[in-house]
N, C-alpha and C positions, 0 to 999 in steps of 0.2 A: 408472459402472456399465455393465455388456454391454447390448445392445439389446436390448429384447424383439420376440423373433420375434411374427410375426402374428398372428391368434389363431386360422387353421386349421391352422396351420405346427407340425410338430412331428416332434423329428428322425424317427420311426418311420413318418411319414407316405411316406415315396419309397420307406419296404421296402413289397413285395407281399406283403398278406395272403394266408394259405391259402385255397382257395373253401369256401362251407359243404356242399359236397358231398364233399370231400375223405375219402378211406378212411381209418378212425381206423390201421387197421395198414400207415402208409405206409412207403416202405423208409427206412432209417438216412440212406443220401446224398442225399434229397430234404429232412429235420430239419437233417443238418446244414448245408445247402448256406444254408436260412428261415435258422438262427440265424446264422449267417457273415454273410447281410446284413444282416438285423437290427444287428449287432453293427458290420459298417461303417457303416451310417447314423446310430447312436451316438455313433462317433469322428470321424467326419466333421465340419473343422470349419464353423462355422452362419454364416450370411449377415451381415453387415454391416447389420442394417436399421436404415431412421433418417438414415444420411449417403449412401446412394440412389449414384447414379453418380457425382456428385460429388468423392466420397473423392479419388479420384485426382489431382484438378483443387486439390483441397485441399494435398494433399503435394506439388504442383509449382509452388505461387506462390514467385516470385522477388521477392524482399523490394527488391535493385538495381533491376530491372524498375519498381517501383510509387515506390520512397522517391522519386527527383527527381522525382516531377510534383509540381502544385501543389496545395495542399491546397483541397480545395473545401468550404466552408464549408455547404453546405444539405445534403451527405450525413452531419454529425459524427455526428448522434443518432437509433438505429434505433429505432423503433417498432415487437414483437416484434405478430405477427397471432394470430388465436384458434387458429390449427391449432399454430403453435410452440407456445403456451403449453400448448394438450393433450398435443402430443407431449412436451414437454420439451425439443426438442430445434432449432437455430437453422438455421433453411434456408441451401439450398446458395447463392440469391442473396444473405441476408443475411449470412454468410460470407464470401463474396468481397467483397462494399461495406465490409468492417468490417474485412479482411484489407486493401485498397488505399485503404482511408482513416486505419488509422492509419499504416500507411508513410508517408503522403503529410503527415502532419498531428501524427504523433506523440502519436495521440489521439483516443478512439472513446467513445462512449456505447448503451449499451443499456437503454434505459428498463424502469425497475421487475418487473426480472428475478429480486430475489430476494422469496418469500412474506414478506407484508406481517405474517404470526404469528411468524417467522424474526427480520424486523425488528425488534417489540418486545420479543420475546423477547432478541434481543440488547442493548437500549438498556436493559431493564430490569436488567440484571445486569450491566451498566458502570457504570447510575447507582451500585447499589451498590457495586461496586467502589472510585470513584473517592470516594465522599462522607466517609470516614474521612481519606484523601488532602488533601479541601477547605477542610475541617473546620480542620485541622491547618495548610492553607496559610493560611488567615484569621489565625489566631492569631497565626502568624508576621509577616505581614502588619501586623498591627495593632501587635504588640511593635516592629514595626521605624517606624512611622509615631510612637511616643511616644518612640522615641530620638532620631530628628530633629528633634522639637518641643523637646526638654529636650537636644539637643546631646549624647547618652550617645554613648559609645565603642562601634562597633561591635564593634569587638573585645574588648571588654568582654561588652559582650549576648551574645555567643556564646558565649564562655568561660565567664560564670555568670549571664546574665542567665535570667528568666522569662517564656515569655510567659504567664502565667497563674499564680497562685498555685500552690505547690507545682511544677510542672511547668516542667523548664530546655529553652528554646530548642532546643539543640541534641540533644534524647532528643524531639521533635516528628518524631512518624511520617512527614512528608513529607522530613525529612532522613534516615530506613533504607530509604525505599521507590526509591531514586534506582535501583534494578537495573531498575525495569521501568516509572516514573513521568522520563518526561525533559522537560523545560520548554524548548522548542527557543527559544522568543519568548516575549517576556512575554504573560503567559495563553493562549500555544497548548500544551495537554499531550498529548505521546504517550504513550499508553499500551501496553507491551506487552501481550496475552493470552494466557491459555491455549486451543492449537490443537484439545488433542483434545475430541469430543463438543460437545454442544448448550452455551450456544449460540452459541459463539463458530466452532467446528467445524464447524455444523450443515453441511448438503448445498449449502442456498443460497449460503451463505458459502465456506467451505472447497472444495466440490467442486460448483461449478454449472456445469451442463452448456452455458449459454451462454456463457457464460466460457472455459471449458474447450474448446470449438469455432475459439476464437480461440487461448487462451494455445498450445495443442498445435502449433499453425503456427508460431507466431513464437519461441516456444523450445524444439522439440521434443519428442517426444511424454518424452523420460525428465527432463523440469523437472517443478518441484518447490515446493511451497511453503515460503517461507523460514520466516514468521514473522505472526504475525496482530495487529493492532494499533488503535484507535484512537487517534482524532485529535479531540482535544477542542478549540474555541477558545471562551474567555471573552469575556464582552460587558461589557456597562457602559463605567466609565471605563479599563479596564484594557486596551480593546480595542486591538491596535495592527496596524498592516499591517505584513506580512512581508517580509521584501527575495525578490526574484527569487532562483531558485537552482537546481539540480539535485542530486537524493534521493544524488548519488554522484558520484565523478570519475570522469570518460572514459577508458574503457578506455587511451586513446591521448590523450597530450598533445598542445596548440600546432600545428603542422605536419605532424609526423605525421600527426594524424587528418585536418588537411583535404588531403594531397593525394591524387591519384586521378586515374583517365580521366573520373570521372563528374562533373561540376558543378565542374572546377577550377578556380579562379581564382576563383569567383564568391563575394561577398561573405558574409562570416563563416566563411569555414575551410570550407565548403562543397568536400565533394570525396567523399575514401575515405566520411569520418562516413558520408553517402548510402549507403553500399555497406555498411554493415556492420549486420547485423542486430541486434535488440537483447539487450542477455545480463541483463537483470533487467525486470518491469514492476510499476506499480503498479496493485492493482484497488480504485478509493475506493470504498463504498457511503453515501450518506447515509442515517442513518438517523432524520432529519426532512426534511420535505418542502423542498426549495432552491428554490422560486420566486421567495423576496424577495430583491432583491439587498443587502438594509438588513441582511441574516444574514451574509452575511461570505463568499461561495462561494470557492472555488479558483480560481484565473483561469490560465490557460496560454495562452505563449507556442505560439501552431502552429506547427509545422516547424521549431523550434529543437531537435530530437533530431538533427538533419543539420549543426548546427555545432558547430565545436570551441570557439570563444573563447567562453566564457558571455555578457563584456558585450554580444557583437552579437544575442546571440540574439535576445532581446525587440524589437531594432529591426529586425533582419530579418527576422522574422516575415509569416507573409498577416495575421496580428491576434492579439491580446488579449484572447479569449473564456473567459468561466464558463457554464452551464450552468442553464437553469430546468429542474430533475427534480423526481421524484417520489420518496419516500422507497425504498429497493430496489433506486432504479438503478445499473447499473455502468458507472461513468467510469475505463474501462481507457487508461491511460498509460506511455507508453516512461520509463523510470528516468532518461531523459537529456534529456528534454523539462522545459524553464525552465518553473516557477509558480511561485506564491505565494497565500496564503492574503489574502484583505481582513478589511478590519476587522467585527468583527461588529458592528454600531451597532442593532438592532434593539430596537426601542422598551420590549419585554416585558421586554429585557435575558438572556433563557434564551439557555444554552448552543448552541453548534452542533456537535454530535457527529457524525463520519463515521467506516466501519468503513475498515481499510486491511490489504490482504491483500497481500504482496511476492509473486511468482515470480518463482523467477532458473533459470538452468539449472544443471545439477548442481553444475559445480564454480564456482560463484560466490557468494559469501554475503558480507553487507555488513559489514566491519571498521572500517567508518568510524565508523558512528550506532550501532551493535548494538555495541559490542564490549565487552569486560569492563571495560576501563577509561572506557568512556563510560559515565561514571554521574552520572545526574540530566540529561543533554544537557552536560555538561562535560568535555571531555580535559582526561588532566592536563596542568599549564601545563610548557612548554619552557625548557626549563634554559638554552638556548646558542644563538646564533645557528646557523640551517639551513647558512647556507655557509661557515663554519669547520669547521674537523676537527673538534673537538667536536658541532656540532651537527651533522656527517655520521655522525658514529655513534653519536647519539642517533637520528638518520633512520632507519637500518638498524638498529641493535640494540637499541633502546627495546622497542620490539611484545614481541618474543622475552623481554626482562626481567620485561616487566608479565604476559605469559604465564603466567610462573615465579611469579611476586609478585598475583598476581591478587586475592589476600585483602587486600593492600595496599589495592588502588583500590576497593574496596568498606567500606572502615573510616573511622576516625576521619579521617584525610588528604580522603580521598573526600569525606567530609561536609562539611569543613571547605570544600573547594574551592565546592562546591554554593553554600555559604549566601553565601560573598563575591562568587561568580557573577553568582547572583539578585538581590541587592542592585544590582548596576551594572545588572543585564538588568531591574530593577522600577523603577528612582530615576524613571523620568519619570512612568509610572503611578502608584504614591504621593504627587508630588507635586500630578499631576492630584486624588485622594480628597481629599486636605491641603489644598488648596484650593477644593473645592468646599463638605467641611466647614466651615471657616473663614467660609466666602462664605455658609451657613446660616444659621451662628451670627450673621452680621453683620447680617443680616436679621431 
């Protein structure tokens, strides 16, 4: 939203009034000349207030300048002061600290920036969302836990099995919900949202001006948001840690990305990466408080968005840090920066919901995780080996077919993929339930 001017400030304010002594029958070219100004101080355009001198200091951080230093650890997480939170809007020193600390770090926090009414509002209309989704996952869950005890054919249970009276396994609303419901790890669920309005949309979320302070530097003021989402991760026995990873592949493979003047040679592909700024970020918001680390936090590799080989990332890192916030807060993250999710082990066993908002710049949008044919969190499976001819042009002209065939990856095939998926991505999980049960009963 534009700034609001001051509250003496008003464009009419810099035309001269007429005096109160002024002849009512003043001549034509003395009216016209008032309205002419008048009418310029109308069009005139209005001050910038809010980003103060600053602006300009703003539009010239050098992303190469900041990325090689080292990331320092006691600047991650900004504490917003009482005049930010009246004005709305993120001072010029906490801007620059948050601008050279996620260069340096691949990764900034800004405590409890979005309204805490925002917050609930949002959690309350995921839970519903997601609890038909749950619902449905149980069921399945359970159907699949009395196949393994009685030795049934999975491919049996799929084809005609039940998991409930009357109601066949594979017409379970968690196998047609796969377009916007994807199961990345066992019981971590992304959930896509819908972007427009409250309250997935809302201003806090969607368009928050401290966020917005940041993303407008580091991807330009015409980025965009991709796609708005939660991140659900299950607790109980089903809880499992996630492998290291990054939201997408590097612009620039192997060599490529690390050579350069800047940081060459140094360990992890460390080089150009440094020098290139970021083309997608992620904005997480918890929306339960993250202080326990017994809940499952996000944990990030620092300064692993400046290397190209994934596996060094994590070793070459300054460290291994999650984050004790407050519900609201924004944990703004380079798309290329290694995390991972921990296990949620928290005693209560309730879920750990965080909001996840993409910006990418215009022409970037994620084909990998989003795409038509990623459905339920499962590409479809590869026909042929990558480095034979066959599997080179499955490489190159697959995308293009499922493009055409889109209704394909969302049908019967789709589903089917989904459910033998989850089975390989659930068997440790189940057998952890199957054993605890067992271990009950035995007692």
């Amino acid at each position: 939203m534009p700034a609001k001017p001051p509250p003496n400030h008003s464009p009419a304010s810099t035309t001269p009034k007429p005096s109160k002594s002024a002849a009512p029958g003043r001549s034509s070219s003395t009216l016209l000349a008032v309205a002419l100004a008048a009418l310029l101080g109308w069009l005139a355009p209005q001050p910038s207030f809010g980003l103060g001198a600053g602006s300009a200091a703003r539009s010239s951080f050098a992303w190469a300048d900041h990325s090689p230093r080292d990331c320092d650890e006691s600047v991650l997480q900004i504490r917003l002061d009482d005049a930010e939170r009246r004005a709305g809007v993120l001072s010029e020193a906490h801007t620059q600290l948050a601008l050279a600390t996620f260069a340096a770090c691949g990764v900034v926090v800004i405590e409890e920036a979005v309204p805490i009414d925002e917050v609930a509002a949002f959690r309350s209309r995921l839970d519903e969302r997601l609890a038909p989704h749950l619902a449905s996952r149980r069921r399945v869950r359970d159907a699949l836990k009395r196949a393994m005890v009685e030795r049934h054919s999975l491919k049996a249970l799929w084809e005609g099995g039940e998991s409930e009276r009357g109601r066949r396994v594979q017409d379970e609303e968690m196998f047609t919900d796969g377009r916007t419901v994807r199961e990345r790890n066992s019981g971590r669920l992304d959930v896509e949202l819908p972007w427009r309005g409250p309250p997935f949309g809302s201003d806090g979320f969607a368009h928050n001006p401290f966020a917005r302070a940041v993303l407008s530097v580091l991807l330009g003021a015409s980025h965009r948001l991709h796609s708005t989402h939660a991140v659900v991760s299950l607790g109980g026995l089903e809880a499992e840690e996630q492998h290291w990873h990054r939201d997408n592949d590097l612009l620039f493979e192997g060599d490529q990305q690390g050579r350069g003047a800047v940081g060459e040679g140094q360990p992890g592909g460390q080089g150009a990466a440094a020098a290139v700024p970021p083309y997608a970020i992620n904005v997480f918001v918890p929306l339960l408080p993250q202080r326990d680390a017994a809940r499952g936090p996000t944990q990030f590799a620092l300064g692993s968005h400046r290397h190209s080989r994934d596996g060094l990332g994590a070793s070459v890192a300054v460290a291994n840090r999650t984050f004790a916030v407050g519900a609201g807060s924004l944990i703004i993250a380079d798309y290329r920066t290694l995390h991972r999710g921990l296990r949620n082990v928290a005693a209560d066993q309730q879920t750990r919901p965080i909001a996840m908002l993409i910006y990418g710049r215009r022409w970037w949008s994620d084909t990998e995780n989003y795409a038509a044919a990623n459905y339920g969190g499962f590409a479809p499976p590869r026909r042929h080996d990558r480095d034979d001819e066959e599997g080179l042009r499955e490489t190159l002209l697959t995308p293009l077919e499922r493009a055409d065939d889109s209704e394909t990856w969302t049908g019967a095939a789709a589903r089917r993929t989904l459910f033998f998926g989850l089975v390989n991505r659930w068997e440790a999980s189940l057998r952890r339930e199957l054993d605890a049960e067992y271990g009950r009963r035995a007692r």
